[in-house]
N, C-alpha and C positions, 0 to 999 in steps of 0.2 A: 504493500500500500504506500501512497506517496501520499506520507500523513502533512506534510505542509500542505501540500494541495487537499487532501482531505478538512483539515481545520478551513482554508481560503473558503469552501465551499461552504461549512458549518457555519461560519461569521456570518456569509452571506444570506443563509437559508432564515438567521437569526434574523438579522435585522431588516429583510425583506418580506417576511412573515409564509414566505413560500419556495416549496422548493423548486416551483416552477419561472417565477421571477428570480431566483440565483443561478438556473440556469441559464435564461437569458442573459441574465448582467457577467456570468464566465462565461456567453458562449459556448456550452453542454451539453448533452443530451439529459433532461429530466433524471430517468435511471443512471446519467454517471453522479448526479450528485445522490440521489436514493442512494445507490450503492456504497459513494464514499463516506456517508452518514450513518450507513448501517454498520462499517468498518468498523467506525472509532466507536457505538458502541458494544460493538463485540469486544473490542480491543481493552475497552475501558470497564464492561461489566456492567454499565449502566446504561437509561432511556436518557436520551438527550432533550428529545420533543413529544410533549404530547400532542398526538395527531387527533386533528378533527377535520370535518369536509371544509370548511371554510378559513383557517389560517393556523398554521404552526404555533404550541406554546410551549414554551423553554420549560423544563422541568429545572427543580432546584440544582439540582447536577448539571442541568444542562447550562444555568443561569453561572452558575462557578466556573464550568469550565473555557462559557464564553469570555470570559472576563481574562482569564489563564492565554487562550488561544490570540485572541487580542492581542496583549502584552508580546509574545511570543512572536507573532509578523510582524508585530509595530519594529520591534527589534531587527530580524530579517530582514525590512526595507531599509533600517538606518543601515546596516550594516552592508546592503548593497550601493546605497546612493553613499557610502564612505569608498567604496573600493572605487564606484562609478567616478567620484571626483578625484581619487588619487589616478586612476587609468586616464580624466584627463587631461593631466599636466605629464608634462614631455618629461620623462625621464628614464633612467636603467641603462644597461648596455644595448650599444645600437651596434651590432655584429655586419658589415657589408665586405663583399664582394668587388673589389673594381680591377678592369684591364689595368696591366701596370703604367705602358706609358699616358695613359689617359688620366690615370689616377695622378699619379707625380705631377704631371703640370697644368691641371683644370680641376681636381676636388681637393686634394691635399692643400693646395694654398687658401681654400674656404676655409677650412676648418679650424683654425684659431678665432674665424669670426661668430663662426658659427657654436661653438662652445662657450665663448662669450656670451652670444645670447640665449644661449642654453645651458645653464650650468650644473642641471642636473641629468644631462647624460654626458656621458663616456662611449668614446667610441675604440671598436676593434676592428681597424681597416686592416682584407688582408689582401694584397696588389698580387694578381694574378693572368696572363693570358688564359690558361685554363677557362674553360667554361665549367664550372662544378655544379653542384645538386644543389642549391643551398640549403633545399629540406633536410637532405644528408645529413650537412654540416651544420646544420643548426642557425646559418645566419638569416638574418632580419631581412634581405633583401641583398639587391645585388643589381649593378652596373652593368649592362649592355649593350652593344654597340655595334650595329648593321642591320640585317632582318632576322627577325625573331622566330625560331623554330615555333612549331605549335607545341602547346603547353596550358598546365593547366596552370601556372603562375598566372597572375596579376601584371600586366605591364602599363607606366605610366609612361609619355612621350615627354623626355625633357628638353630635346634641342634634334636639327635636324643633321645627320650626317651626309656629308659628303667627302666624295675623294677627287682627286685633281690630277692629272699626269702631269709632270713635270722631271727637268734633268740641271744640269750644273750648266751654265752657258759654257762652259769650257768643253765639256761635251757634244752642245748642240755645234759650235763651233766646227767642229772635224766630222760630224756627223748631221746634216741638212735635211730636210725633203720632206719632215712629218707631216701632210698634210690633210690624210684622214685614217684611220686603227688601222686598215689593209699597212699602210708603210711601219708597221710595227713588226711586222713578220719578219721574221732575220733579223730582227736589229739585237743589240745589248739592252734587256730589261732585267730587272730586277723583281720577279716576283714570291709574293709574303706566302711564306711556306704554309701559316698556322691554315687557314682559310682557302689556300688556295691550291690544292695539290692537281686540281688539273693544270694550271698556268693559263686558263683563259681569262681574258678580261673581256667585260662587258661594255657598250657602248650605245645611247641612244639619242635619237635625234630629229627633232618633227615625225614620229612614226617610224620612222626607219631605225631597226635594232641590230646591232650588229656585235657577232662574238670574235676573237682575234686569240688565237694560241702565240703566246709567248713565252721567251728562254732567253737565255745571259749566263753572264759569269758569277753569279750569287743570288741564290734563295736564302731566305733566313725565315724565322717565324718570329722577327721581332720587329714590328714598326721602326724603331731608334734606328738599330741597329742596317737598317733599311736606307734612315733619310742620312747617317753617317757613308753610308755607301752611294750614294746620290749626288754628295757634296763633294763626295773626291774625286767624282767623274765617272763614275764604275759603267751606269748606265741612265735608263728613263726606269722613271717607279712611279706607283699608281699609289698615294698618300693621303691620308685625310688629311681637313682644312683645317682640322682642329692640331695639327701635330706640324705642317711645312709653311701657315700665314705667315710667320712672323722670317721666314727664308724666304719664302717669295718677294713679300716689301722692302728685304732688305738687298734684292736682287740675287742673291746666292743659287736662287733655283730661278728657274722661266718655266712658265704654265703651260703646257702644249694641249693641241684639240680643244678650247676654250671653248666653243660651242658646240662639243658634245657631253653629254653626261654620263661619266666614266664611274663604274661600279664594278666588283668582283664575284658578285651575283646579284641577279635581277630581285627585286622584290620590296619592299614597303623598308627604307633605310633610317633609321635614326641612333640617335641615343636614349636606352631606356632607362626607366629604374623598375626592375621587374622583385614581385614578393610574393611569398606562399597565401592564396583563397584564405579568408577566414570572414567570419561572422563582424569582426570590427577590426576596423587598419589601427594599429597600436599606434597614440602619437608621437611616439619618437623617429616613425617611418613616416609618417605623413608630415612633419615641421621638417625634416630633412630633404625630401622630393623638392616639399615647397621654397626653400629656401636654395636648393641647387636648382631648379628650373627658375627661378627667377633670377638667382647670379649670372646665371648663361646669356638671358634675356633671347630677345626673337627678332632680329637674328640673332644665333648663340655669338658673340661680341666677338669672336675669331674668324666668324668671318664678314665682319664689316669692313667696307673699304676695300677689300681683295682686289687686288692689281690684276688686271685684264692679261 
């Protein structure tokens, strides 16, 4: 028996004078409150109500025990609207998930502000290309970034991603001609091992979609370790904007195919913050979305101003 809910029904039956109005007001079938009523007094050993055709009357046992049962939820709901108010103020360990070089140089430098206006959570950033379970691992949410496998997590849209072709002018220099993805064929590219083990790049452009297999002198599976290889002239690499703006403005890299939209698979591109289904978003995942999607701003501030 679910004697709280048995007593919620008692209360009601009490001071509605029926058991057919306490079923209305818990929404019930008539017989689930008869039955939860007949429960507690089997439970208890005693009549609770004397029945008549026209209204319920409390017997003395019945009149004592309302009074007990009362007391007894009154308690239950403080003791929920207490947990309800501490669940919503932002605090505890916030456990995330972030790609490494995304993390280092666009969440990691929020977070002193963000603690600041938050000082009752702590956070346990762990900087990963991995894509891991987070349910596995027990964390709170987790940093995303491209298209999103199907899943039954929660994904929220914090900012849009994009990637850019681009090479070292010292490169384009002894190597000419990129005019549309076909002239990438043969050339020296550099593609991102993690994501990309066929080596095709994606391209689109007014309807026109177009795939291009590509090869070079270096794959790696690390962004960085990519746009280091880019700078020294190795070859052309297909980069977010969030990781080559500040090499493109400062002329180190040149943008190539600028009017086509250059991707490593087709599909709906962003940056997310994805987290496990539940019944309520714990506020320490939702002030943290909210305050990284709005640091990012729209456009995410990396790529404002982008040089043609």
């Amino acid at each position: 028996m679910d004697y709280l809910g048995a007593m919620r029904l008692f209360v009601r039956a009490l001071e509605l004078g029926s058991f057919s109005k306490a079923a209305q007001d818990q929404t019930v079938k008539i017989s689930s409150v008869s039955r939860a009523i007949a429960a507690l007094e089997d439970d208890l050993g005693v009549a609770l109500f004397n029945r008549s055709t026209r209204r319920l009357h409390p017997t003395e046992a019945g009149i004592d025990f309302y009074d007990s049962a009362l007391r007894i939820l009154s308690d239950v709901e403080a003791a929920r609207l207490q947990i309800s108010s501490l669940n919503g103020r932002p605090q505890g360990l916030l456990k995330i998930n972030i790609p490494g070089a995304f993390g280092r140089r666009h969440v990691m430098p929020l977070l002193p502000d963000f603690l600041a206006r938050y000082p009752d959570i702590r956070i346990d950033a762990v900087l990963t290309e991995a894509t891991v379970n987070i349910i596995e691992v027990g964390a709170d949410l987790a940093i995303r970034i491209g298209t999103l496998p199907d899943s039954t997590l929660i994904a929220k849209k914090l900012a849009q991603h994009r990637r850019i072709l681009c090479a070292s002018p010292a490169f384009l220099a002894s190597h000419p001609g990129i005019e549309r993805p076909e002239d990438l064929s043969g050339r020296a590219c550099l593609p991102f091992g993690l994501l990309q083990p066929s080596n095709r790049w994606h391209f689109e452009r007014d309807g026109e979609s177009l795939e291009v297999r590509v090869g070079g002198p270096l794959t790696a599976n690390d962004s960085e370790a990519l746009l280091d290889a880019a700078l020294a002239g190795l070859g052309i690499v297909m980069l977010p904007t969030w990781l080559v703006a500040g090499e493109l403005r400062a002329g180190r890299l040149t943008s190539l195919l600028t009017d086509w939209q250059a991707s490593l698979a087709p599909g709906d591109r962003a940056i997310w913050g994805v987290y496990p289904p539940k019944k309520f978003l714990s506020p320490k995942v939702r002030v943290f979305l909210d305050f990284v999607e709005s640091r990012f701003g729209r456009p995410a501030y990396w790529d404002r101003d982008m040089p043609d």
